[in-house]
ChimeraX commands (.cxc) that place a marker at each C-alpha (Angstrom):
marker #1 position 0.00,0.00,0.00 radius 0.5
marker #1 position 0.40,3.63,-0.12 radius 0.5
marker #1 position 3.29,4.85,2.26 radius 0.5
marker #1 position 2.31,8.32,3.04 radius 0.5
marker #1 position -1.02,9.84,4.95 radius 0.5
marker #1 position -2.10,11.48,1.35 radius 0.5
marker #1 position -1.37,8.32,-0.47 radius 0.5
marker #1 position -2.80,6.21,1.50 radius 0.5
marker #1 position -5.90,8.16,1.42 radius 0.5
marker #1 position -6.02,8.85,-2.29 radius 0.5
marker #1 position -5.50,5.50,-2.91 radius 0.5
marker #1 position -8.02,3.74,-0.97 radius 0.5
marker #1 position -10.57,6.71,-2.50 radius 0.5
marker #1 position -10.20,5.91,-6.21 radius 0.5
marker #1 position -12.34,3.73,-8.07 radius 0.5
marker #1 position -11.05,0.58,-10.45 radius 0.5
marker #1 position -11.17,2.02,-12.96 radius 0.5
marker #1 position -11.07,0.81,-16.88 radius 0.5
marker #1 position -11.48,2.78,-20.15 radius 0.5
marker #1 position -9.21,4.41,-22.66 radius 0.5
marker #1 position -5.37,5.58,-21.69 radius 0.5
marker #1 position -3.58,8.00,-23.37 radius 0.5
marker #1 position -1.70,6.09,-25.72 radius 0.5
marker #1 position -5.21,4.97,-27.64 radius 0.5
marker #1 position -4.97,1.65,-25.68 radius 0.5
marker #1 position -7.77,0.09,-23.15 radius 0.5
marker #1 position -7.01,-1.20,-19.99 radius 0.5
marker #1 position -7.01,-0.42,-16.08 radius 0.5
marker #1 position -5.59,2.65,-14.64 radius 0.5
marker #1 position -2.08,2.71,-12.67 radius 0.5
marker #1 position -2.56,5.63,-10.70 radius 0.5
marker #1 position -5.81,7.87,-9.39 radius 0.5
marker #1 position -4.32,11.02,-12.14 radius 0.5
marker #1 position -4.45,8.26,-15.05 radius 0.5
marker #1 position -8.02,7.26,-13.42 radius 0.5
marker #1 position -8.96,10.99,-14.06 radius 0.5
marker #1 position -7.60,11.25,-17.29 radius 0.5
marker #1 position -10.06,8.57,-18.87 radius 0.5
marker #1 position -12.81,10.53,-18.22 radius 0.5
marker #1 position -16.29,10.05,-18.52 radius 0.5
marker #1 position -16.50,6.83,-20.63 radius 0.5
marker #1 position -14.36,4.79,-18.50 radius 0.5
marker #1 position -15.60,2.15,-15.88 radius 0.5
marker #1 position -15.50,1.65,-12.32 radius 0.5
marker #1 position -15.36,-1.87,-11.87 radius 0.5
marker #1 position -15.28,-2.73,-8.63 radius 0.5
marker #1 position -18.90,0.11,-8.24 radius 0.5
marker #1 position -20.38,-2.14,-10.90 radius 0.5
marker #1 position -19.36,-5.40,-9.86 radius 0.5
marker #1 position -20.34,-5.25,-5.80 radius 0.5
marker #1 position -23.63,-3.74,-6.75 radius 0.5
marker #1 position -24.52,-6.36,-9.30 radius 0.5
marker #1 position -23.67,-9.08,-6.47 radius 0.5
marker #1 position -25.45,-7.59,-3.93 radius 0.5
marker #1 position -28.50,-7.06,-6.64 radius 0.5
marker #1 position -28.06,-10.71,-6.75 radius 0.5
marker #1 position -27.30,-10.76,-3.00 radius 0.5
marker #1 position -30.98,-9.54,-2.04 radius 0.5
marker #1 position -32.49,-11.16,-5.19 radius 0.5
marker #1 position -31.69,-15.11,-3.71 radius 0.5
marker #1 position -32.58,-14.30,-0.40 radius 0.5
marker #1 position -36.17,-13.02,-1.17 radius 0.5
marker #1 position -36.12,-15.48,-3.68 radius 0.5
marker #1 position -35.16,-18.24,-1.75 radius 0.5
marker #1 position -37.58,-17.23,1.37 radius 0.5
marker #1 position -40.65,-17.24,-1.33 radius 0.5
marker #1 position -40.19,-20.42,-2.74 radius 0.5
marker #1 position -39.52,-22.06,0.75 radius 0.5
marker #1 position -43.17,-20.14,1.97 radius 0.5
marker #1 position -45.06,-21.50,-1.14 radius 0.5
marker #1 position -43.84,-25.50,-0.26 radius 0.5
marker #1 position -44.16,-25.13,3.58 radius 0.5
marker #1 position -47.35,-26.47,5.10 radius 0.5
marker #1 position -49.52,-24.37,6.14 radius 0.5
marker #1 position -49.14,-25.57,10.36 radius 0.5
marker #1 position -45.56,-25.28,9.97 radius 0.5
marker #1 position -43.60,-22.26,12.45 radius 0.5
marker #1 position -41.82,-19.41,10.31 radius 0.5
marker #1 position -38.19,-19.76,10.00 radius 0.5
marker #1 position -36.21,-16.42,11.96 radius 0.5
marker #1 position -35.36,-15.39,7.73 radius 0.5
marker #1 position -39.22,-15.79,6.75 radius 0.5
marker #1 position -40.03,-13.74,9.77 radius 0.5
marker #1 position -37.21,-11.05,9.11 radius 0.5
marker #1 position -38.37,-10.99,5.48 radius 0.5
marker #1 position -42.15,-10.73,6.41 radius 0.5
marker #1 position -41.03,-7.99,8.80 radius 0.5
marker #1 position -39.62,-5.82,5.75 radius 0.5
marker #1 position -42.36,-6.31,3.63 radius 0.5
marker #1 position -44.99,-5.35,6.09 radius 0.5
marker #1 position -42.52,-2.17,7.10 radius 0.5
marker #1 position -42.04,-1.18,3.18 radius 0.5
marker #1 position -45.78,-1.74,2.98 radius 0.5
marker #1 position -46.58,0.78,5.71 radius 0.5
marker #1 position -44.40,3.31,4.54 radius 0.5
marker #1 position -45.63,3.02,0.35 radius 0.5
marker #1 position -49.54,3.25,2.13 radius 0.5
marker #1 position -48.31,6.49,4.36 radius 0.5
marker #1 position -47.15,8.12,1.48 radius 0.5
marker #1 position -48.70,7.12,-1.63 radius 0.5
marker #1 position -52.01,7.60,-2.45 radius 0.5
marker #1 position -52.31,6.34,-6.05 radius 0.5
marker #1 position -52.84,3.20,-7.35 radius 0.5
marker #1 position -49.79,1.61,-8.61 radius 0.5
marker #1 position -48.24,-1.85,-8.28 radius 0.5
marker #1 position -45.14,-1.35,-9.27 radius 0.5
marker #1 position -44.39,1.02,-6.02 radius 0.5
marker #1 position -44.01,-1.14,-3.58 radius 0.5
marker #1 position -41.99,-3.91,-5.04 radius 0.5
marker #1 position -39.81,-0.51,-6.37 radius 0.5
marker #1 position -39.87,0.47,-3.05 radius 0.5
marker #1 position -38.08,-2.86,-1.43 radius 0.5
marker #1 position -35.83,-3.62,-3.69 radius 0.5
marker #1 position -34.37,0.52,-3.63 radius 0.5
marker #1 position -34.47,0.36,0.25 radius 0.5
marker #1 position -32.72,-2.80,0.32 radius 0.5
marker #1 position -30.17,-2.59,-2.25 radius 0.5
marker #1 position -28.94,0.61,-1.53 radius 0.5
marker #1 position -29.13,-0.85,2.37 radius 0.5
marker #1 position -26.35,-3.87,1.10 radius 0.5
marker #1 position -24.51,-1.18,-0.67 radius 0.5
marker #1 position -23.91,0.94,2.53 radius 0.5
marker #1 position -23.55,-1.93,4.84 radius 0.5
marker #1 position -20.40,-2.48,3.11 radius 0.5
marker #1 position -18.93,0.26,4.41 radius 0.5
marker #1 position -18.47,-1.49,7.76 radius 0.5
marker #1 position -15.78,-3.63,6.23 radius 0.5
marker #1 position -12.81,-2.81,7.90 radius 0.5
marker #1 position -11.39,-0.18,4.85 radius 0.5
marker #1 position -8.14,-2.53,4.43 radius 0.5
marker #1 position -9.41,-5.80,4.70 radius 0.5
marker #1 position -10.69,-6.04,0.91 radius 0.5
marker #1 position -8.60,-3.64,-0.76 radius 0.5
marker #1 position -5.21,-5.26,0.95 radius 0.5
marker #1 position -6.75,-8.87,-0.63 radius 0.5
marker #1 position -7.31,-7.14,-3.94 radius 0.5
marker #1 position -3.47,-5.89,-4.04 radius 0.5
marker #1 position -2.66,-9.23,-3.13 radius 0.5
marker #1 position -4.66,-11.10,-5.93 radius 0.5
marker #1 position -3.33,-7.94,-8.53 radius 0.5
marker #1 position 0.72,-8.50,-7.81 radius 0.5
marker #1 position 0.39,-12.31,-7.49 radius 0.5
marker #1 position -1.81,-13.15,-10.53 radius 0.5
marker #1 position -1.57,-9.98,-12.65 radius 0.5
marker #1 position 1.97,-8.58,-12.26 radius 0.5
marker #1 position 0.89,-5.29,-10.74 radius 0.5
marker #1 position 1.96,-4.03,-7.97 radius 0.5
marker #1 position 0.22,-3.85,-4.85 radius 0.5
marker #1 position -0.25,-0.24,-4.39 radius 0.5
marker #1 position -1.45,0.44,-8.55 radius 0.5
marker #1 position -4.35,-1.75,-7.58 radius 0.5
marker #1 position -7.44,0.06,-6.79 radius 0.5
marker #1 position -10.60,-1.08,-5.27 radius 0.5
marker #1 position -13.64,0.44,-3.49 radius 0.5
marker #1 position -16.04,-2.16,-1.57 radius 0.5
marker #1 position -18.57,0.50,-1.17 radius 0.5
marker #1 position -20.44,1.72,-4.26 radius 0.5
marker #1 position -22.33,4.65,-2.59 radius 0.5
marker #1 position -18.90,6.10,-2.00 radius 0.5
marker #1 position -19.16,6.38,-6.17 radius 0.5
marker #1 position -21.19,9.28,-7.10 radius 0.5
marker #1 position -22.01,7.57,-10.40 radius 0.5
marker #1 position -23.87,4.86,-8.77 radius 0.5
marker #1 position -25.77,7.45,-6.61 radius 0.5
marker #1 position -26.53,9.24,-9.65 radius 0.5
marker #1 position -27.22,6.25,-11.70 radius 0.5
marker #1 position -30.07,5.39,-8.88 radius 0.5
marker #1 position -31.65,8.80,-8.97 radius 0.5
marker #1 position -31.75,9.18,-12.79 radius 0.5
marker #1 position -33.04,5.63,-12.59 radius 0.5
marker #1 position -36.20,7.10,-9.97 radius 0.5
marker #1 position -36.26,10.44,-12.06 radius 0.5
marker #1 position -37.08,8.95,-15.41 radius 0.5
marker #1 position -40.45,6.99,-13.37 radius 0.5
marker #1 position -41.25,10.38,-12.52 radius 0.5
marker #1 position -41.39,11.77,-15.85 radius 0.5
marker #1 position -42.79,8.57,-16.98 radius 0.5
marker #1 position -45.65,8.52,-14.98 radius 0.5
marker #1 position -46.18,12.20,-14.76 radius 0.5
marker #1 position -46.47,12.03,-18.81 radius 0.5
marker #1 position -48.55,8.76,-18.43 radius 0.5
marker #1 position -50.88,10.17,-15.67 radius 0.5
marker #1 position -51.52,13.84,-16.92 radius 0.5
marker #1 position -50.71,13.59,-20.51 radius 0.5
marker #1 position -47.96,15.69,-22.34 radius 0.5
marker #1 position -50.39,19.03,-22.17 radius 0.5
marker #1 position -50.78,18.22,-18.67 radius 0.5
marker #1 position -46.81,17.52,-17.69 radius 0.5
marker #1 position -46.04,20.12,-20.09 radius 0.5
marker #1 position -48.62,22.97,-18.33 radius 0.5
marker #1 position -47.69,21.55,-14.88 radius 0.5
marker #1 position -44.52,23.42,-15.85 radius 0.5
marker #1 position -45.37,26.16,-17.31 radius 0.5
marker #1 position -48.58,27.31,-15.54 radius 0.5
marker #1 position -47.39,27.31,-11.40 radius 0.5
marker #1 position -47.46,28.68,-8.93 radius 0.5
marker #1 position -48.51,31.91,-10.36 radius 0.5
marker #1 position -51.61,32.27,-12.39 radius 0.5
marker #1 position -51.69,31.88,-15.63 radius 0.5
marker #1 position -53.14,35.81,-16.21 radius 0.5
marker #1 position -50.33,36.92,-18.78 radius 0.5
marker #1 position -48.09,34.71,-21.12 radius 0.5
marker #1 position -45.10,36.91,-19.19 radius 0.5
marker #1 position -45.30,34.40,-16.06 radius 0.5
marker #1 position -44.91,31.00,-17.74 radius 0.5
marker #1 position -41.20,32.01,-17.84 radius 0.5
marker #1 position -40.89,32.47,-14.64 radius 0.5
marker #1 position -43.25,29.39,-14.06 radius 0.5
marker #1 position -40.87,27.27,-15.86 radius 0.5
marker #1 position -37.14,27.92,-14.29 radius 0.5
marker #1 position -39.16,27.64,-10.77 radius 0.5
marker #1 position -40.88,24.12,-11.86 radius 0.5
marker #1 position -37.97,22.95,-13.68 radius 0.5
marker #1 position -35.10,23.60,-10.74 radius 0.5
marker #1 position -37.54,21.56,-8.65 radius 0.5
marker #1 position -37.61,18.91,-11.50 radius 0.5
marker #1 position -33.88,18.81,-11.74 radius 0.5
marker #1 position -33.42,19.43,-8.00 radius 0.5
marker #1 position -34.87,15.88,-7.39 radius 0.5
marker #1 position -32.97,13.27,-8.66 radius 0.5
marker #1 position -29.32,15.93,-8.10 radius 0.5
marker #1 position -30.95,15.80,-3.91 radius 0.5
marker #1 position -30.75,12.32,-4.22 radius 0.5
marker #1 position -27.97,11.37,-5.46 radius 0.5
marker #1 position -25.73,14.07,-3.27 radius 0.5
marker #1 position -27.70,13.31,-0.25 radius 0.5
marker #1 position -26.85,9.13,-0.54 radius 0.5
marker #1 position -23.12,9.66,-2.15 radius 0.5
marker #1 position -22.10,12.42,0.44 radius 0.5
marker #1 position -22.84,11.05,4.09 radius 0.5
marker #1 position -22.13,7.57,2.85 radius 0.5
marker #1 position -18.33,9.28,1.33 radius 0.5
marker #1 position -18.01,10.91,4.27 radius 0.5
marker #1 position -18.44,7.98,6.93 radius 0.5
marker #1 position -15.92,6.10,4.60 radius 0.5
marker #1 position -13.39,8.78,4.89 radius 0.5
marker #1 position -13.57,9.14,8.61 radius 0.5
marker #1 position -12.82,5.37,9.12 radius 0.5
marker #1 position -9.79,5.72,6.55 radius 0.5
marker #1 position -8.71,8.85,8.99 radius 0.5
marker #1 position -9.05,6.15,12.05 radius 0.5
marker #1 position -7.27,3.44,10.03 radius 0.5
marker #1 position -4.19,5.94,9.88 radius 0.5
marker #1 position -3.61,6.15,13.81 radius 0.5
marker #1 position -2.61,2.32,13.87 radius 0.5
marker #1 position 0.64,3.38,12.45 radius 0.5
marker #1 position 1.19,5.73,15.26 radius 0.5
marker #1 position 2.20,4.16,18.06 radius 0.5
marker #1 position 0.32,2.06,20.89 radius 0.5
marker #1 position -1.08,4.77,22.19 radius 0.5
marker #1 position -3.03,6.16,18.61 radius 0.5
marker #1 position -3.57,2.71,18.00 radius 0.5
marker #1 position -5.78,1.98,20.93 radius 0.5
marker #1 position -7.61,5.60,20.82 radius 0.5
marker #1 position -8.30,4.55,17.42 radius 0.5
marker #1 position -9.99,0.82,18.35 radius 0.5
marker #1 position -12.28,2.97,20.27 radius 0.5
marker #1 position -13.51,5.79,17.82 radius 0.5
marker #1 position -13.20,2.80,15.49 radius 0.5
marker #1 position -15.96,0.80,17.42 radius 0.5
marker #1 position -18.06,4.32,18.51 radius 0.5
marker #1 position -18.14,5.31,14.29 radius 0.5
marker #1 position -19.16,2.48,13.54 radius 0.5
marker #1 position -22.02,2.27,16.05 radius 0.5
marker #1 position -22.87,5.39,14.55 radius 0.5
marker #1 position -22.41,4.98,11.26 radius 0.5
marker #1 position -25.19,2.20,11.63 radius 0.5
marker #1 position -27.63,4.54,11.88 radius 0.5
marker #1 position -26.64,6.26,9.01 radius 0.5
marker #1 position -26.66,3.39,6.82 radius 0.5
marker #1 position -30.34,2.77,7.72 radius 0.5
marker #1 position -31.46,6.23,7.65 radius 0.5
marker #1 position -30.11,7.05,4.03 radius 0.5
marker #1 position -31.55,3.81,2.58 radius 0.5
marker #1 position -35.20,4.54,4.28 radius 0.5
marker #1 position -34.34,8.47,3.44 radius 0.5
marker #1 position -33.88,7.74,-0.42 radius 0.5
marker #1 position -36.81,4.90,-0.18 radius 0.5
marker #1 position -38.91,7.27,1.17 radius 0.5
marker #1 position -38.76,10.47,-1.15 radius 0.5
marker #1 position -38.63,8.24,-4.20 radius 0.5
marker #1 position -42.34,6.91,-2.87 radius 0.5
marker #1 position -43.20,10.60,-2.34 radius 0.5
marker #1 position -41.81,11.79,-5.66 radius 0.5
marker #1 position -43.94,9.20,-7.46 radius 0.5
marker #1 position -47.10,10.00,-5.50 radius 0.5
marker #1 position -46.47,13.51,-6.58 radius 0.5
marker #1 position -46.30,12.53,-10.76 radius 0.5
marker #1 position -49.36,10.59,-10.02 radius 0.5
marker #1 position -51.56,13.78,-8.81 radius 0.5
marker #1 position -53.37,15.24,-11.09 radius 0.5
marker #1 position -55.32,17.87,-8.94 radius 0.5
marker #1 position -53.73,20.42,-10.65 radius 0.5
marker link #1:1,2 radius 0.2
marker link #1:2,3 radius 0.2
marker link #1:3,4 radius 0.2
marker link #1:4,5 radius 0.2
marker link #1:5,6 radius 0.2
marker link #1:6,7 radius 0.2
marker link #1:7,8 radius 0.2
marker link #1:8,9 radius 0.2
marker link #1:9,10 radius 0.2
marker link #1:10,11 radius 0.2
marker link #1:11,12 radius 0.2
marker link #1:12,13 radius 0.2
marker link #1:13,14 radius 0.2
marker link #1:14,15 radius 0.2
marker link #1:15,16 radius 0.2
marker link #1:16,17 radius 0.2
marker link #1:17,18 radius 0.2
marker link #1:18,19 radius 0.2
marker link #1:19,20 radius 0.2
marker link #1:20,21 radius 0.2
marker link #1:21,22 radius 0.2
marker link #1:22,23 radius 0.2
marker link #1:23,24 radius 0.2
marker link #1:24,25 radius 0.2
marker link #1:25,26 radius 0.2
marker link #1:26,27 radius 0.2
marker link #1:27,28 radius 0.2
marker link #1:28,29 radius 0.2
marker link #1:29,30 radius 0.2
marker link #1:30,31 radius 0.2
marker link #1:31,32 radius 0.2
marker link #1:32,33 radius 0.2
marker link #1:33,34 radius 0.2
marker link #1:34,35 radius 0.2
marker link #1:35,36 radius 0.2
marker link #1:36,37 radius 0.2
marker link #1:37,38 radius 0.2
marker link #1:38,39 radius 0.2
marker link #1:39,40 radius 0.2
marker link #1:40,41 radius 0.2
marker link #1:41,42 radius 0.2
marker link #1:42,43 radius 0.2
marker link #1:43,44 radius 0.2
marker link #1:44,45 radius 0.2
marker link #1:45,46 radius 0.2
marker link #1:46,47 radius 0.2
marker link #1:47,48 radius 0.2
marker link #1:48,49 radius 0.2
marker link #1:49,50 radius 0.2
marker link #1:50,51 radius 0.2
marker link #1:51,52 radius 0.2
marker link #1:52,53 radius 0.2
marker link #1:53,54 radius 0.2
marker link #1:54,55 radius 0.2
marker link #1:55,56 radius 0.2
marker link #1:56,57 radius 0.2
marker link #1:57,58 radius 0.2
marker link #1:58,59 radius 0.2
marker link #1:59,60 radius 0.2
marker link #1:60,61 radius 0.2
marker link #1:61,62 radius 0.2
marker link #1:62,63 radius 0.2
marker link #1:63,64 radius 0.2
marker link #1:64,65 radius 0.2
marker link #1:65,66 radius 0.2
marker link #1:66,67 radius 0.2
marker link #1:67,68 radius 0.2
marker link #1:68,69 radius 0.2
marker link #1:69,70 radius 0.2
marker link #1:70,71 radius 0.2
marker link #1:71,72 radius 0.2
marker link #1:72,73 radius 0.2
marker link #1:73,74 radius 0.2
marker link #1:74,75 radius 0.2
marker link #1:75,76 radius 0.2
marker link #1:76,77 radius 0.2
marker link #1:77,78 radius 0.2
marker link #1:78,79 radius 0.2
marker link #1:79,80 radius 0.2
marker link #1:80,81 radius 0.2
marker link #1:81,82 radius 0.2
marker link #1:82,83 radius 0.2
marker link #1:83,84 radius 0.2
marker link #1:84,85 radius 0.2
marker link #1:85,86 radius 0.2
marker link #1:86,87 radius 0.2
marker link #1:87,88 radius 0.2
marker link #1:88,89 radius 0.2
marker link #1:89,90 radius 0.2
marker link #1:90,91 radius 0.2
marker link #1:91,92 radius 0.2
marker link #1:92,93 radius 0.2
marker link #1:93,94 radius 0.2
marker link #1:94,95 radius 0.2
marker link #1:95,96 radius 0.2
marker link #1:96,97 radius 0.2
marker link #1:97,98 radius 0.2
marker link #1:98,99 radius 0.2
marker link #1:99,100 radius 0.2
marker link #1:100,101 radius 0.2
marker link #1:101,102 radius 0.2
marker link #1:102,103 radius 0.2
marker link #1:103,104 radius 0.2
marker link #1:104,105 radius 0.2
marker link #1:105,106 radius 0.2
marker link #1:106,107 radius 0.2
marker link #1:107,108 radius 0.2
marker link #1:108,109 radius 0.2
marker link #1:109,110 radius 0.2
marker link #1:110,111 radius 0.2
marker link #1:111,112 radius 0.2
marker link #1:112,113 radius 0.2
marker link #1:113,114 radius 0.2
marker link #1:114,115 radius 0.2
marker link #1:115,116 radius 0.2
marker link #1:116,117 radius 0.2
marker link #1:117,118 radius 0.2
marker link #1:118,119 radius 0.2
marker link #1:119,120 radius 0.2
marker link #1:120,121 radius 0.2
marker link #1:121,122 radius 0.2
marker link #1:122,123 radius 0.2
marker link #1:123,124 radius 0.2
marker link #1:124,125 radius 0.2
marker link #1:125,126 radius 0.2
marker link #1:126,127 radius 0.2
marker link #1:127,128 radius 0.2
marker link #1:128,129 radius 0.2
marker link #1:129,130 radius 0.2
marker link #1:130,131 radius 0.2
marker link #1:131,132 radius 0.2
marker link #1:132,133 radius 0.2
marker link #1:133,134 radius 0.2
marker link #1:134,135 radius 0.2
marker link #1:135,136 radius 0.2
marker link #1:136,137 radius 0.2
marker link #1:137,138 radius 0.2
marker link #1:138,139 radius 0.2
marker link #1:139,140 radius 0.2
marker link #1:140,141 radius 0.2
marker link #1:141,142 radius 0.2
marker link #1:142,143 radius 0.2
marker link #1:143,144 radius 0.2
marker link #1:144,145 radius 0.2
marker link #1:145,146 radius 0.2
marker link #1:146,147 radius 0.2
marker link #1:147,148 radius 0.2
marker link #1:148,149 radius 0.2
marker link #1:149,150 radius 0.2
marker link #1:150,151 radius 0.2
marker link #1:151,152 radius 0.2
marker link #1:152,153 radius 0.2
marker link #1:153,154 radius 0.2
marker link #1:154,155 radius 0.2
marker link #1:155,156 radius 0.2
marker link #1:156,157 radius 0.2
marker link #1:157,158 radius 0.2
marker link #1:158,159 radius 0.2
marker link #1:159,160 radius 0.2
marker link #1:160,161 radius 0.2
marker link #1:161,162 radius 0.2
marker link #1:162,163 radius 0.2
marker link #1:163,164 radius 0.2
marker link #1:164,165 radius 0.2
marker link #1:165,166 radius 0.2
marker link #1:166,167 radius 0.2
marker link #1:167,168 radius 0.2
marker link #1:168,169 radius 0.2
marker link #1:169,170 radius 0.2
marker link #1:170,171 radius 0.2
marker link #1:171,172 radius 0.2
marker link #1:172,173 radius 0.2
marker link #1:173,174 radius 0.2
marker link #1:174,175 radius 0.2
marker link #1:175,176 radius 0.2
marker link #1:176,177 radius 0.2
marker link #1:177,178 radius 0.2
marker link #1:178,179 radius 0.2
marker link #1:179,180 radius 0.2
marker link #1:180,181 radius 0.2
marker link #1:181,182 radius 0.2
marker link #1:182,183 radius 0.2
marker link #1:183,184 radius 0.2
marker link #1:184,185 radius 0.2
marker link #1:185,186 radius 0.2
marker link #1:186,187 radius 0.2
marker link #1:187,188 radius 0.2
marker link #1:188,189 radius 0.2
marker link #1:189,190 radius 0.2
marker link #1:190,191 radius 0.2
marker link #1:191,192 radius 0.2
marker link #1:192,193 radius 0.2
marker link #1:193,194 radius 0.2
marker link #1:194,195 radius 0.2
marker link #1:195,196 radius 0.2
marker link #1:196,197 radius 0.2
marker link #1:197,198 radius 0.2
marker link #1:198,199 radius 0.2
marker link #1:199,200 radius 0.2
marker link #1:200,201 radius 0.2
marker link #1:201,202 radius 0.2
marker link #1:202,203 radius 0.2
marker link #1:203,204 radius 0.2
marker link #1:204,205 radius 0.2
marker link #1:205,206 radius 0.2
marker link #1:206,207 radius 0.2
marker link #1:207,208 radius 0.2
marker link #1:208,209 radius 0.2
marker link #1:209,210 radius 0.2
marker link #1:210,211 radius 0.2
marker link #1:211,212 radius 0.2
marker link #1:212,213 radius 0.2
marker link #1:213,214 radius 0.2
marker link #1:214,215 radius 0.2
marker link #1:215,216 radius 0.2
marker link #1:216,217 radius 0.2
marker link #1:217,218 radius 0.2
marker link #1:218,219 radius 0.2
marker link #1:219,220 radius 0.2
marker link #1:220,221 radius 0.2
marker link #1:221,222 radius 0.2
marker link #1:222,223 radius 0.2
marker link #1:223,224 radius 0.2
marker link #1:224,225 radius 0.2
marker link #1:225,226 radius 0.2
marker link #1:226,227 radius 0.2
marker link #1:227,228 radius 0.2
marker link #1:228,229 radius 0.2
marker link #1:229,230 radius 0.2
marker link #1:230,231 radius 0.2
marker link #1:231,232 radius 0.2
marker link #1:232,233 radius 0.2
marker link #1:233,234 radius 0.2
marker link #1:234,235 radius 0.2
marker link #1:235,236 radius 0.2
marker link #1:236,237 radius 0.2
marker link #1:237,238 radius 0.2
marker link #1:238,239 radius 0.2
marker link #1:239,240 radius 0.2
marker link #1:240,241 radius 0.2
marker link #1:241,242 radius 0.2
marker link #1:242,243 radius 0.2
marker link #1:243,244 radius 0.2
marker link #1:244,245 radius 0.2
marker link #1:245,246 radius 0.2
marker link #1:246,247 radius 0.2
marker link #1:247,248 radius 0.2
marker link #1:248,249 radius 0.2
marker link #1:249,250 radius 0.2
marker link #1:250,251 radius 0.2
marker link #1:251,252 radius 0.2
marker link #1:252,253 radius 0.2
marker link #1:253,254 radius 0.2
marker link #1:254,255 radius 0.2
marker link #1:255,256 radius 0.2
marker link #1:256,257 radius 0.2
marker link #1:257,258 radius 0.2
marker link #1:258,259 radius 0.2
marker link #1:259,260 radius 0.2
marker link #1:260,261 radius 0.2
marker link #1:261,262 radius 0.2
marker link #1:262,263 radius 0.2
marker link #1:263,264 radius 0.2
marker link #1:264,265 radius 0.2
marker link #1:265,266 radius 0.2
marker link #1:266,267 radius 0.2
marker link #1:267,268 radius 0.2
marker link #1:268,269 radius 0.2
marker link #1:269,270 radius 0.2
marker link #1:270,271 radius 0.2
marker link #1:271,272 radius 0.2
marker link #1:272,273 radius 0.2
marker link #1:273,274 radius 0.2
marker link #1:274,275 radius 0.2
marker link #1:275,276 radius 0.2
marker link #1:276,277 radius 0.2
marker link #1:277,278 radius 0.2
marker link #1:278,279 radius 0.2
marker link #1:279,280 radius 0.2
marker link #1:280,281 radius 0.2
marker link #1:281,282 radius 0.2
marker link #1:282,283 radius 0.2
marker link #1:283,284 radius 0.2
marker link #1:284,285 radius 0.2
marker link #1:285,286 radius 0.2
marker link #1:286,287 radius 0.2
marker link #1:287,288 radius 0.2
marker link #1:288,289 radius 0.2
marker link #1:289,290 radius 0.2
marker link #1:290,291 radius 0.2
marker link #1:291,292 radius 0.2
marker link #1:292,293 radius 0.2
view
């Protein structure tokens, strides 16, 4: 690994990252600057690959605890999972009823599978920071050739402002979907155009517009920051705590404790930003289904 405090922190904040170097070629990035320098159609691996497995992750659990309800008898006791499982469904359930007022059955299962997948993604940051990233250098200089410290990888994609982003633009483009579907194109379109102010001279749709379409936009950019920046910043403090083991007994015990207390913490983050982005992505949809207006 890195042997100074900024490069240990720079490296354990920079993506995998594949696309296009500067000599035409393809391949993964040696250093966070020649990360940079592929711009915006490279690919951060290790984002993409630990949120496709834990995708999968929830997917076979739920999965799994269906099939073994539909073959149990009927007398049979819930196992602790069918119970825990139950318990989330019933809890997302709640929360879609509290907030949604339309009729739509693709909200709740939407719902579930946000609040839990983005739950997986941020319970990874518990990991101790070296644990998997030490294993990947490992793998990289013994299979691969590289060296230890040129290998890159992240274990927590809501660190990764692309896959925050990538979520919200995924929610934003049901809202425009449904707001279309619900109140037609003239509808959507004078939703816009026609609030708050009256529509008593052509002069305010102007002004209707930029203040309808910053709220538009301000939705799925709220979103994303709010997930990507407490989840980046809980990572970075336990990177900060990881330095004090190399200072002496003394830092090294002070920083077991904070350690152990941020992490406490930090599991109440995790939660809250998962029901957080569950939650306005419910209320955002109930408000593209209203057509009061």
């Amino acid at each position: 690994m890195a042997g100074t405090s900024t490069e240990y922190i720079k490296h354990h904040l920079t993506n995998m990252t594949y696309g296009q170097k500067a000599d035409g070629s393809w391949g993964f990035a040696q250093s966070a600057q020649e990360a940079a320098d592929m711009g915006f159609w490279s690919f951060h691996v290790d984002t993409l690959g630990w949120s496709v497995f834990l995708g999968l992750v929830f997917l076979f659990v739920f999965r799994r605890v269906a099939a073994s309800i539909a073959k149990q008898d009927v007398n049979a006791a819930p196992s602790g999972m069918q119970n825990f499982v139950e318990w989330v469904i019933e809890f997302i359930d709640d929360s879609v009823r509290g907030s949604f007022s339309g009729k739509n059955p693709v909200v709740a299962p939407l719902a579930l599978t946000v609040f839990f997948w983005i739950l997986l993604m941020n319970f990874m940051d518990l990991v101790p920071v070296d644990w998997i990233p030490a294993l990947a250098g490992q793998i990289g200089e013994a299979y691969f050739g590289v060296p230890a410290e040129h290998v890159y990888f992240k274990v927590v994609p809501t660190t990764d402002i692309n896959a925050t982003m990538g979520l919200a633009l995924g929610v934003f483009w049901l809202i425009l979907y449904y707001s279309v579907k619900m109140k037609g194109v003239g509808g959507f379109i004078g939703e816009l155009t026609l609030h708050p102010f009256p529509p008593k001279a052509i002069i305010t749709i102007p002004f209707n517009l930029f203040l309808e379409g910053v709220s538009l936009i301000s939705k799925p950019v709220s979103l994303a920051l709010r997930l990507f920046g407490n989840l980046y910043a809980g990572e970075m403090i336990f990177i900060l705590i990881a330095i004090m083991f190399g200072g002496g007994y003394a830092l090294a015990a002070t920083a077991g404790g904070l350690q152990l207390l941020w992490a406490l913490f930090h599991i109440l983050i995790i939660f809250l930003q998962a029901f957080i982005f569950m939650t306005l992505t419910i209320v955002y949809l109930d408000m593209a289904h209203q057509t009061d207006h």
